[in-house]
C-alpha positions in Angstrom: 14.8 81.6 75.8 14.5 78.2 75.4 14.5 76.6 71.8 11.6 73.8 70.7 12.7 70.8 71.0 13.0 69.9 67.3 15.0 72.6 66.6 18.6 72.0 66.4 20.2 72.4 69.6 17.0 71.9 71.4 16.9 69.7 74.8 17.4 66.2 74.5 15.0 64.8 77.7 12.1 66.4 75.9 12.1 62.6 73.2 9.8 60.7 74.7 10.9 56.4 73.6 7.5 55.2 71.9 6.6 52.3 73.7 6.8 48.5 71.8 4.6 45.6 71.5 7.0 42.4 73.0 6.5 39.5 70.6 5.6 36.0 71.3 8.2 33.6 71.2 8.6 31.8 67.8 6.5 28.3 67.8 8.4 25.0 67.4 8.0 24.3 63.3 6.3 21.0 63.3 8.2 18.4 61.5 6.1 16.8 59.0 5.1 13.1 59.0 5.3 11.5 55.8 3.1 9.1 56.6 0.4 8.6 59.1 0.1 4.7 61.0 -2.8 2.8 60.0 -4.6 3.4 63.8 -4.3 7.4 63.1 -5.3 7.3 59.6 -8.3 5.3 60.7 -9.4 7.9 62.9 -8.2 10.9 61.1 -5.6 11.7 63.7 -2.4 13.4 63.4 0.3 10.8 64.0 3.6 11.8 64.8 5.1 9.5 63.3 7.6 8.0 66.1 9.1 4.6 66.0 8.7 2.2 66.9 5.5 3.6 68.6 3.4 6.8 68.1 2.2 8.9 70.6 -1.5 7.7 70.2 -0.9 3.8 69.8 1.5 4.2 73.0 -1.1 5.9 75.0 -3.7 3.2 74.2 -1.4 0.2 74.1 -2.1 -0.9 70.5 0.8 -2.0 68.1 1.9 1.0 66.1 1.4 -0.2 62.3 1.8 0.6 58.8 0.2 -0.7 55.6 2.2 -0.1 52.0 1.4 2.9 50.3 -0.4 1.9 46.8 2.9 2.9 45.2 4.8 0.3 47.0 1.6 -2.1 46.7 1.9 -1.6 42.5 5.4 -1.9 42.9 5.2 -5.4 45.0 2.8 -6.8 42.2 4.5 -5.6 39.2 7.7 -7.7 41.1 5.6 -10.7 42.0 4.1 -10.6 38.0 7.8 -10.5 36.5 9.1 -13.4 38.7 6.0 -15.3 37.6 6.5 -14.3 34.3 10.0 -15.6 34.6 9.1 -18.4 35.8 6.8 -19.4 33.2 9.3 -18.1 30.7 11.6 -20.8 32.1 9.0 -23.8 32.1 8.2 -22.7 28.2 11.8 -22.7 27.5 12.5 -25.9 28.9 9.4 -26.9 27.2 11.1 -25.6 23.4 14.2 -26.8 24.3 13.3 -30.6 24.7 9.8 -31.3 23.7 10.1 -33.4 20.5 10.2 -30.9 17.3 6.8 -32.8 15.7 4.8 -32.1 19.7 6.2 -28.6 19.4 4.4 -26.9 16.2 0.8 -27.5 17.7 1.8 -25.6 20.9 3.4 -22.7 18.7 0.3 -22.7 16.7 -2.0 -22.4 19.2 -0.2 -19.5 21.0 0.4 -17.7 17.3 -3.6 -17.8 17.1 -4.9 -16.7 20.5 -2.0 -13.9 21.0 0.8 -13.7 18.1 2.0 -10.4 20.1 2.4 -13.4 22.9 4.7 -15.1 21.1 6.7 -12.2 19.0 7.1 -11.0 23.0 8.5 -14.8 23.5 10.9 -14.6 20.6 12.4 -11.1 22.3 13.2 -12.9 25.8 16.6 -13.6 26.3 15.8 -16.8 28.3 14.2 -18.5 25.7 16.3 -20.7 23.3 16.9 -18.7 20.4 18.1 -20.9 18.2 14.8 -22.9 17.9 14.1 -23.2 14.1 10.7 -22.9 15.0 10.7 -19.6 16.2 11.8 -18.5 12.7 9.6 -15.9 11.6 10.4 -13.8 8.6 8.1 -11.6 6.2 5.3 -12.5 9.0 2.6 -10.8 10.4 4.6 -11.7 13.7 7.2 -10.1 12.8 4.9 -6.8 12.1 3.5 -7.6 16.1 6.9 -7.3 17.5 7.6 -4.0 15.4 4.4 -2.6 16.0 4.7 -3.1 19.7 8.3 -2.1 20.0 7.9 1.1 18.0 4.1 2.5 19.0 3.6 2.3 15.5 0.4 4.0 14.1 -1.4 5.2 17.1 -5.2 4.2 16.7 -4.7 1.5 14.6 -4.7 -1.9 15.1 -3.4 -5.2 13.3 -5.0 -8.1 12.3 -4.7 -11.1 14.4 -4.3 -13.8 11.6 -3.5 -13.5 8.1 -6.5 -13.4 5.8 -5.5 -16.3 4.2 -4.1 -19.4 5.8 -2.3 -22.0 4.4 -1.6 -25.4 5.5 -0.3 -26.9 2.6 2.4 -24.4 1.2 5.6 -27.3 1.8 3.4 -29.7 -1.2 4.2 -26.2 -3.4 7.4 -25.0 -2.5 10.2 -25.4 0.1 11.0 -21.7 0.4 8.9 -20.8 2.5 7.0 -22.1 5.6 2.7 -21.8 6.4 3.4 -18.1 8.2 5.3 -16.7 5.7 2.9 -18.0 2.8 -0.2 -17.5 4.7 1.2 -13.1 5.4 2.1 -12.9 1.3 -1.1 -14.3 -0.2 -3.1 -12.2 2.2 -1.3 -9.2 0.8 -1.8 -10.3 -2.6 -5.0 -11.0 -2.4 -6.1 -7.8 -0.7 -4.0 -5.3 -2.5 -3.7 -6.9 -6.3 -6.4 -9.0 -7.2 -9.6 -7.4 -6.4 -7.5 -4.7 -9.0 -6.8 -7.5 -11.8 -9.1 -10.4 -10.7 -6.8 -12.8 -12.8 -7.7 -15.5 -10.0 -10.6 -16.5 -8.1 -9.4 -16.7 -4.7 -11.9 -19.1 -3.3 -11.2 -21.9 -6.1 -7.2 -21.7 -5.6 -7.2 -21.9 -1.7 -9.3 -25.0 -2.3 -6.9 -26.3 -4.6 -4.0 -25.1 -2.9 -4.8 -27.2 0.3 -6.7 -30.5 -1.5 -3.1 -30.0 -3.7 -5.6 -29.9 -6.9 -4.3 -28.5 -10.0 -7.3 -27.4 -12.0 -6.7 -23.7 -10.7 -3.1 -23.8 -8.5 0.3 -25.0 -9.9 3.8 -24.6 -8.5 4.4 -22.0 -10.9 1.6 -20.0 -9.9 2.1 -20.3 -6.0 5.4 -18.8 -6.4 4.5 -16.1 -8.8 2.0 -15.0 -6.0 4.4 -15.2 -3.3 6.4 -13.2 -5.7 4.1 -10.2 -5.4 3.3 -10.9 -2.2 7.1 -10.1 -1.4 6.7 -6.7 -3.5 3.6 -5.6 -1.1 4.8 -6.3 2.0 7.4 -4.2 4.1 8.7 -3.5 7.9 6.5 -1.4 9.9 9.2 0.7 11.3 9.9 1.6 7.6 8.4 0.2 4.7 11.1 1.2 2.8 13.7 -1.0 4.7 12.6 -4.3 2.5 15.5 -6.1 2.4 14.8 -9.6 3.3 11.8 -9.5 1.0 13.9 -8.7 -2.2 16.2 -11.6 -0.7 13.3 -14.0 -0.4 11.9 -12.6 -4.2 15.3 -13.4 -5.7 15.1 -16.9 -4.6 11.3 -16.9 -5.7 12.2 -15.5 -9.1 14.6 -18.2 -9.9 12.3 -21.3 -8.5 9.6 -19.7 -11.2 12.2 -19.5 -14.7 12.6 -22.7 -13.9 9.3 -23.8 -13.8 8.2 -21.8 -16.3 10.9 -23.4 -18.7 8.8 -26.8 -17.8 5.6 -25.6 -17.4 4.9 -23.2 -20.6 3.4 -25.1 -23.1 1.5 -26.4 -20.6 -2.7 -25.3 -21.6 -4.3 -24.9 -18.3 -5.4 -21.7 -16.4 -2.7 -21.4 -13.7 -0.1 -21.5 -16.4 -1.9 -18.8 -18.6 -2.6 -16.9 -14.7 1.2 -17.2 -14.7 2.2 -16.0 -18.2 0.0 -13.3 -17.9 1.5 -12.6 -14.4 5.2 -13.1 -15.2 5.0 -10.7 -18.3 3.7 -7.7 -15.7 6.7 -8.4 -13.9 8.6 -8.6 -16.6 7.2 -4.6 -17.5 8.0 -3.5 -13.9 11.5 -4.6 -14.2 11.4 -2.5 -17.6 12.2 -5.2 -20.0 8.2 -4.8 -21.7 9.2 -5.9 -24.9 8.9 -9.4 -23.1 6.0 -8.4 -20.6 3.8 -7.4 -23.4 4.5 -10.7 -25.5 4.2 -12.7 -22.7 0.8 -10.8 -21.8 -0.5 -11.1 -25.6 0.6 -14.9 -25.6 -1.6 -15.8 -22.4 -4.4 -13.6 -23.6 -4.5 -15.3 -26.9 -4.5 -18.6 -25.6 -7.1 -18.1 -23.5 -9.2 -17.0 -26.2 -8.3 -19.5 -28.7 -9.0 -22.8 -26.4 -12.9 -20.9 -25.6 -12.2 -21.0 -21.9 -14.3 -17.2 -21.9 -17.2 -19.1 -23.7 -20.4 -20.1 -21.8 -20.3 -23.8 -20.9 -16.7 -24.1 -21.6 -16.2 -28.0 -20.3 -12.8 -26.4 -18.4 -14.8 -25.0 -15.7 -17.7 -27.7 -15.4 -18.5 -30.0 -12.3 -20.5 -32.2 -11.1 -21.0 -30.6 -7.5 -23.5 -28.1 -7.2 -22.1 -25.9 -4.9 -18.4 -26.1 -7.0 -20.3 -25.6 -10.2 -21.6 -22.6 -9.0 -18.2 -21.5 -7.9 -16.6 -22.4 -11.4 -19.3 -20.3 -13.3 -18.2 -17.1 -10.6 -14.6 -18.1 -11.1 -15.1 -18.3 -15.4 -16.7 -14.4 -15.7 -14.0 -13.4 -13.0 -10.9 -14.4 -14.6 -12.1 -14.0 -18.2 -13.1 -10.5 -17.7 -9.6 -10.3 -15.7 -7.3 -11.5 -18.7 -9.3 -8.8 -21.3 -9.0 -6.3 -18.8 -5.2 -7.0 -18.7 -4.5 -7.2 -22.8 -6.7 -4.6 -23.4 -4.9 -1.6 -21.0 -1.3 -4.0 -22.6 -2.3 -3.0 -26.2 -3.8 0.8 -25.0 -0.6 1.7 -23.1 2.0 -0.3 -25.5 0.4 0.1 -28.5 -0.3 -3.3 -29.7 -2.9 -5.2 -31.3 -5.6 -6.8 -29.6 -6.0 -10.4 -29.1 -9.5 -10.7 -28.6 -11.7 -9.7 -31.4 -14.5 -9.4 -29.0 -15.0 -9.2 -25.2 -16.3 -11.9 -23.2 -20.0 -12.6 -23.4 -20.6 -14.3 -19.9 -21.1 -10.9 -17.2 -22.8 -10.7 -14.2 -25.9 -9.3 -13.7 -26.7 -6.6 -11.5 -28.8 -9.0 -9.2 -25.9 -11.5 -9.3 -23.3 -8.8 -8.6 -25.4 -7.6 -5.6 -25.8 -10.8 -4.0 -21.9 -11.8 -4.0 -21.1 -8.5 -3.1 -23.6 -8.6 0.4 -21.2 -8.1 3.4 -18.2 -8.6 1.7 -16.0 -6.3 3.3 -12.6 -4.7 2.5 -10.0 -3.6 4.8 -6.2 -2.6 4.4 -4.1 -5.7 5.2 -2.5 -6.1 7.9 -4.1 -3.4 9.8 -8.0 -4.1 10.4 -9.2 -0.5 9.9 -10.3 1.4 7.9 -13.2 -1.2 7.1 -14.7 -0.5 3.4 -18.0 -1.8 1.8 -15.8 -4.1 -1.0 -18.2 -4.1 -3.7 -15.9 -6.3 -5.7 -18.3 -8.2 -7.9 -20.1 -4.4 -9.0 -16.9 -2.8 -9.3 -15.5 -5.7 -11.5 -19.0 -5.4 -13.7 -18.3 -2.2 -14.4 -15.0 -2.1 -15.1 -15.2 -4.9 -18.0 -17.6 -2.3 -19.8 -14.8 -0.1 -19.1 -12.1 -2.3 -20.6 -14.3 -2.8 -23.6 -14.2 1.0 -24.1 -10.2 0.9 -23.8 -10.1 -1.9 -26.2 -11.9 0.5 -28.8 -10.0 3.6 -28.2 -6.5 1.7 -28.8 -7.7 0.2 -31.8 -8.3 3.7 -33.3 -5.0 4.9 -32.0 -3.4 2.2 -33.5 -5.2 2.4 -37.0 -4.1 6.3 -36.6 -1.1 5.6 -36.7 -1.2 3.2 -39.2 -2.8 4.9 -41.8 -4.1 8.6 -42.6 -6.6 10.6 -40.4 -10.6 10.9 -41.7 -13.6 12.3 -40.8 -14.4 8.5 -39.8 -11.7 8.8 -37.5 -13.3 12.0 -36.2 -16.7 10.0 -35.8 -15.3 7.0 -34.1 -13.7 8.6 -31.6 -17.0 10.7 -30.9 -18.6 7.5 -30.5 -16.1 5.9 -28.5 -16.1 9.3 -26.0 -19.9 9.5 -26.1 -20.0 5.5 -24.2 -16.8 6.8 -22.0 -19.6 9.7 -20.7 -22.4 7.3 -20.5 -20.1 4.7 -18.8 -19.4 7.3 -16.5 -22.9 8.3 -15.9 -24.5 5.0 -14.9 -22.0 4.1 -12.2 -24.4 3.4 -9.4 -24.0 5.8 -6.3 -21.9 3.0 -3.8 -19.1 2.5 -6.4 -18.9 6.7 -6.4 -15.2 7.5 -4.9 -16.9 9.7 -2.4 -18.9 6.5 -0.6 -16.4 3.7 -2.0 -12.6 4.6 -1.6 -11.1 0.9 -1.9 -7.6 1.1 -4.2 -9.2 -1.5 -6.7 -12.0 1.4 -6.9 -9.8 4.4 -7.1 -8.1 3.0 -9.6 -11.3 2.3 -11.4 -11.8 5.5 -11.5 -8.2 6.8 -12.5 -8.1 4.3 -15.2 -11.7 6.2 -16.9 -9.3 8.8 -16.5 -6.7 8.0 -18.4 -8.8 6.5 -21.1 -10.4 9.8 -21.8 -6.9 11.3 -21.5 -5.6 8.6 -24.2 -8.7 9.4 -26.3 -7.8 13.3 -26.4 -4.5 12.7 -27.5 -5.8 11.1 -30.2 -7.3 14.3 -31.9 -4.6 16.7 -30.5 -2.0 14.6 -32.0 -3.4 14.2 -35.6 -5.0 17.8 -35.5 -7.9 16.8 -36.6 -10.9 18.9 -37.7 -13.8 18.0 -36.0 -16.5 17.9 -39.1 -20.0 19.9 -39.2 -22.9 17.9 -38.0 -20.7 16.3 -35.2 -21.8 16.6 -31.6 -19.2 19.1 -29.8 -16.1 17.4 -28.6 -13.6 19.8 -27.3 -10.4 17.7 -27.0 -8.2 20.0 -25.3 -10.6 21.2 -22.9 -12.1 17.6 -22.2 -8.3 16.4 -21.7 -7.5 19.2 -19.5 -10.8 18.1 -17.0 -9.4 14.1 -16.9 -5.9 15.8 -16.0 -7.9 17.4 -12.8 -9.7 14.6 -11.8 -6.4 12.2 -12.8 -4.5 14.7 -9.8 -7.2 14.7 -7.3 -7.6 10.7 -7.2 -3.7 10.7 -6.9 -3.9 12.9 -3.8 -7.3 11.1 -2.7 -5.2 7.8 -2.8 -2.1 9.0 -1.1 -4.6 10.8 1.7 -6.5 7.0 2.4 -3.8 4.2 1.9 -0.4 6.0 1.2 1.9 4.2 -0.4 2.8 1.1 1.6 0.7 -1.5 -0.6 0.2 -0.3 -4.0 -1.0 -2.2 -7.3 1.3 -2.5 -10.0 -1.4 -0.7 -12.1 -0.5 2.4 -10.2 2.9 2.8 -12.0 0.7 4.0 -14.8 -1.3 6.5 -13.2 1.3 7.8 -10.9 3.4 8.4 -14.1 0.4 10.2 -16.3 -0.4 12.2 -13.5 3.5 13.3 -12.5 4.0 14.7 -16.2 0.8 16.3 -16.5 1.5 17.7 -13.4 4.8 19.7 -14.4 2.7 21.4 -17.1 0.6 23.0 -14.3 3.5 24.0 -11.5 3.3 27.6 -10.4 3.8 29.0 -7.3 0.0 29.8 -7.1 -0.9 26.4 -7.9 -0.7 24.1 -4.6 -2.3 21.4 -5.7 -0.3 20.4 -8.7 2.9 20.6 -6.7 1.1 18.2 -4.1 0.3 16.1 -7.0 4.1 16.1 -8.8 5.3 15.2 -4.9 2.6 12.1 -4.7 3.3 11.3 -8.0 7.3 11.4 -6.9 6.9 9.7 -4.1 4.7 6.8 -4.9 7.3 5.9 -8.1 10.0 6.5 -5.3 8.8 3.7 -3.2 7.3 1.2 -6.1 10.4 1.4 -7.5 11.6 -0.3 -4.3 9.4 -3.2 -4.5 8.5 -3.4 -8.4 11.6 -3.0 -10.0 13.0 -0.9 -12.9 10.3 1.0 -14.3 9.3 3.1 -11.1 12.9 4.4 -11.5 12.6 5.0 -15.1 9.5 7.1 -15.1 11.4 9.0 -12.1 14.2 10.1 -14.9 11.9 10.8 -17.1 9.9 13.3 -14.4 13.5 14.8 -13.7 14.4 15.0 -17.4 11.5 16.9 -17.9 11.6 19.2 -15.0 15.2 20.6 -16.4 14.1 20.1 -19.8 11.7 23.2 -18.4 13.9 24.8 -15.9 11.6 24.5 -13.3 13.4 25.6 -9.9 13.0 24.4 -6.6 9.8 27.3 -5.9 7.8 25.3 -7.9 8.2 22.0 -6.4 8.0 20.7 -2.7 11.1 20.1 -0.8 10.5 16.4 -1.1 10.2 16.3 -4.7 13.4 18.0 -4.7 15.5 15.8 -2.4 13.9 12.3 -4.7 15.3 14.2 -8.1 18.7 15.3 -6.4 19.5 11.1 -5.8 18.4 9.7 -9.3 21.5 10.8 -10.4 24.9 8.5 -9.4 23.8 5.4 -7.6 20.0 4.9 -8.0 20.2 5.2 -11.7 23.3 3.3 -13.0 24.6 2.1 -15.8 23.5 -1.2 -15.9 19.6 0.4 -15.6 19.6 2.3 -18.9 21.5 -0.6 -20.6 19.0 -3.1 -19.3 16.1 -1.0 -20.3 13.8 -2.8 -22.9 10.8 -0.5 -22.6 8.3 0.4 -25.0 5.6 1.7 -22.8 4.6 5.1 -24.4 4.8 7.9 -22.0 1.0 9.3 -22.4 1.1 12.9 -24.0 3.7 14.9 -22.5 2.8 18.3 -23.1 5.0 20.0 -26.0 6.1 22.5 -24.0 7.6 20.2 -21.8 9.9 18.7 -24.6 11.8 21.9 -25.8 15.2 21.3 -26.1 16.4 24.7 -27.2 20.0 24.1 -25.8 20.3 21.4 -28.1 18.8 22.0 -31.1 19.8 18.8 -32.8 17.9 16.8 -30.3 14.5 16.2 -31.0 12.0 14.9 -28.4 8.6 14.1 -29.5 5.6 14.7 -27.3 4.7 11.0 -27.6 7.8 8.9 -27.1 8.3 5.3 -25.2 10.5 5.4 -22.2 13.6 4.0 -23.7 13.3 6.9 -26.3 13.1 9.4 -23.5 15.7 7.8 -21.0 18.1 8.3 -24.3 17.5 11.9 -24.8 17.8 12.5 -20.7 21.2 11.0 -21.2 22.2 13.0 -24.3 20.8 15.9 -23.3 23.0 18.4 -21.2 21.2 21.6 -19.7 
């Protein structure tokens, strides 16, 4: 019996091999050509490539050629363009180097004008002479070129291409400083703290700064402006790195007590400009016993010589066109100095110096016309562009300053003498015009068409006076009498506070806090107290608010001086005072009040502190001292007051 043959032990010739497929041979791999000649590419032929001839251009006899690829084409012009730009590098250096120095500032000028990124690109070329003393630039908006180039700074925005003021004439003023670096300051002053103030008409002291008139320019009063030109400008890479502008302001603040030692008693407007001017320094640097006389003594002599009267022979001219300028100039500036004594005696409680405001205003019409396309836009960057509305804005805020007037004349008679139901009365009156003020603002100055810093801070400082009104009533305790309209202190107070803290973050979301107007000291340091009242972890906003409010002080301070660090102790003083932990607050509010101890508040700070600027109702619970019960704090103390306690006062 046989077995099957996949049985084991079954017979091995019954496996039949399956038959296989042979394979092809393996093709040659072709070896790829990286590039084709110009003959194949022509005719969209494979080329293979051989040198010196390919295959096609040897079998029809043609040279075998090949054109640069368009990287080695960009890369032969980008060589040819930086030996030409050498070359001409060279030629202008030999050009610097020996043309004659008085032939040399036309060319400079005329390449600073067409392309100043041209010539900051100049100054960074290492074949170019460097010690040229014409290539100098410091605290210019050349300077801001070469950083803005080097460092990609602000992505979408652009910067001007000329100061917005130019100067010709600055050496006839002062030998500090050249045209450029005049020219950059004044345009910062002008664009960031005047249209605030409007303590001088711009168009009347450029003409007299270059005719070298002296009805509305001095020395004294060029170097004052230069002065707070320094404190506005900064380095693009980081506007906190200022040091060559507090080097250049120290030299500056020594020229002016010089000249103001010789120029005081002098009765003209620059020099009452610059008393007025030198006293708000004077509070910045926290020494406002001397600010506010200084403020009160140029406010009063401006009123007493009748240079806010109509027809006041000061500002009269024979030229048409100049008289209409001087009438402009007279409403401007003597709006500007009540606006200035008037916040002086709300916020330092002192007595007025004008009886009355001024009677020259502009009317609506006339306001309209100076504001038509007058535009406003954030020096030295050219965007965001802003409708300026300077001339309505400046209407409206002298009705406003007459209301401030009034409400710290009641404070002050309050605290002079006894509350009364007349007090009661007056200060329903006074809050009654704040509303109506308020109401009749016409719709372009409202901050949601019209957010320009000199109208933001229009708007904080109705604010504050409804704030300082409040406190008024909530200090006193007084009992509102029957038959009085309804005035709810507390909860009106508590409504400014709101509005105070969304302007604050409304102003840090459009302008930040390069460039800020001294006047923002004030708000910044209302809003940051009011502010610690309202932290909770449920409450975003007022710990955005307390970090704006942080760091705007945090970086005035570097350009304005003492008082920005005061109110910064004060903020931390009363953030222990309430044991408010680092929940409550942002991790950059934090870091600013872990440094104002040791070297950014020394010694010689508190013992150079002069202030009697009234910190604006700190809430009571914000001044309980219950681990010293010896030390009393009241909720309306100056800053000197407070600074003491924050010293004394261990937690």
């Amino acid at each position: 019996m046989s077995s099957w043959p996949n049985e084991p032990g079954g017979n091995a010739h019954y496996k039949v091999a399956i038959p296989r497929i042979s394979r092809k041979p393996p093709l040659a791999k072709r070896q790829r050509v990286a590039r084709a000649c110009d003959a194949c590419r022509q005719i969209k032929l494979r080329c293979n490539g051989q040198r010196p001839a390919c295959e096609y251009c040897s079998a029809i006899g043609s040279p075998c050629l090949y054109s640069a690829s368009k990287r080695e084409a960009r890369q032969i012009d980008l060589q040819r363009l930086e030996e030409r730009v050498q070359d001409y590098e060279s030629v202008l250096g030999d050009v610097l180097l020996h043309c004659p120095q008085k032939n040399l500032k036309p060319i400079l000028k005329l390449i600073s004008e067409r392309h100043p990124e041209f010539l900051a690109a100049l100054r960074q070329s290492a074949r170019l002479p460097q010690s040229s003393p014409s290539l100098k630039f410091n605290l210019n908006l050349e300077r801001m070129h070469i950083t803005y180039r080097d460092n990609r700074f602000g992505e979408g925005l652009s910067l001007q291409r000329q100061p917005l003021i130019q100067t010709k004439s600055i050496r006839h003023w002062t030998s500090l400083v050249e045209d450029d670096v005049a020219s950059h300051l004044l345009s910062f002053y002008f664009t960031w703290e005047n249209p605030t103030w409007h303590l001088i008409d711009q168009e009347l002291f450029i003409h007299d700064l270059e005719t070298r008139a002296t009805r509305f320019c001095s020395p004294l009063l060029v170097h004052i402006l230069l002065l707070f030109g320094c404190s506005f400008s900064y380095g693009l890479h980081s506007f906190t790195d200022r040091r060559q502008e507090k080097a250049l302001g120290q030299k500056l603040y020594d020229e002016i007590l010089r000249l103001w030692a010789r120029e005081k008693e002098t009765i003209d407007i620059p020099t009452l400009q610059s008393g007025i001017l030198l006293g708000l320094l004077c509070c910045t640097f926290g020494t406002d016993r001397l600010g506010t006389e200084l403020i009160m003594r140029g406010a009063a002599m401006y009123y007493q010589t009748d240079l806010h009267k109509d027809g006041a022979p000061y500002f009269q001219c024979v030229d048409d066109d100049l008289r209409r300028s001087m009438a402009r100039a007279q409403k401007l500036i003597s709006w500007g100095v009540f606006d200035v004594q008037s916040l002086a005696s709300q916020v330092y409680k002192k007595y007025s110096e004008w009886p009355q405001p001024p009677s020259i205003v502009f009317s609506p019409e006339e306001a309209a016309s100076l504001d038509e396309s007058h535009m406003w836009s954030p020096y030295p960057f050219q965007t965001p562009i802003f409708a300026s509305n300077t001339y309505n804005i400046a209407r409206f805020r002298g009705k406003l300053a007459d209301l401030v007037n009034e409400t710290a004349a009641l404070s002050l008679k309050l605290r002079d003498s006894t509350p009364t139901e007349d007090s009661w009365t007056r200060g329903c009156e006074i809050y009654w015009k704040l509303l109506q003020w308020d109401q009749e603002l016409p719709p372009e100055i409202l901050q949601g068409r019209n957010s320009t810093p000199h109208n933001l801070c229009l708007r904080m400082y109705y604010h504050c006076t409804v704030i300082n009104l409040c406190d008024v009533f909530e200090e006193y305790s007084l009992k509102q009498p029957q038959g009085e309209p309804a005035f709810e202190a507390a909860e009106i107070k508590s409504s400014a506070v709101e509005a105070l803290g969304s302007l604050i973050l409304y102003y840090k979301h459009f302008h930040g806090w390069k460039s800020v107007p001294i006047v923002m000291l004030h708000y910044l340091c209302v809003a940051g107290i009011h502010a610690i009242a309202r932290l909770s972890p449920s409450e975003m906003k007022w710990m955005k608010v307390l970090e704006s409010s942080v760091l705007g002080l945090w970086n005035m301070a570097i350009g304005w001086g003492r008082l920005g660090k005061a109110f910064l102790k004060i903020i931390g003083f009363l953030l222990r005072a309430r044991k408010v932990n680092n929940d409550h607050i942002t991790p950059k509010t934090a870091a600013i009040m872990d440094q104002l101890d040791g070297a950014y508040w020394t010694a010689t700070d508190a013992a150079s502190l002069a202030a009697d600027y009234v910190v604006h109702s700190v809430p009571s619970d914000l001044t309980s001292t219950a681990s010293d019960p010896g030390l009393k704090v009241i909720a309306r103390s100056t800053v000197e007051d407070l600074i003491k306690a924050a010293e004394k006062l261990t937690l």
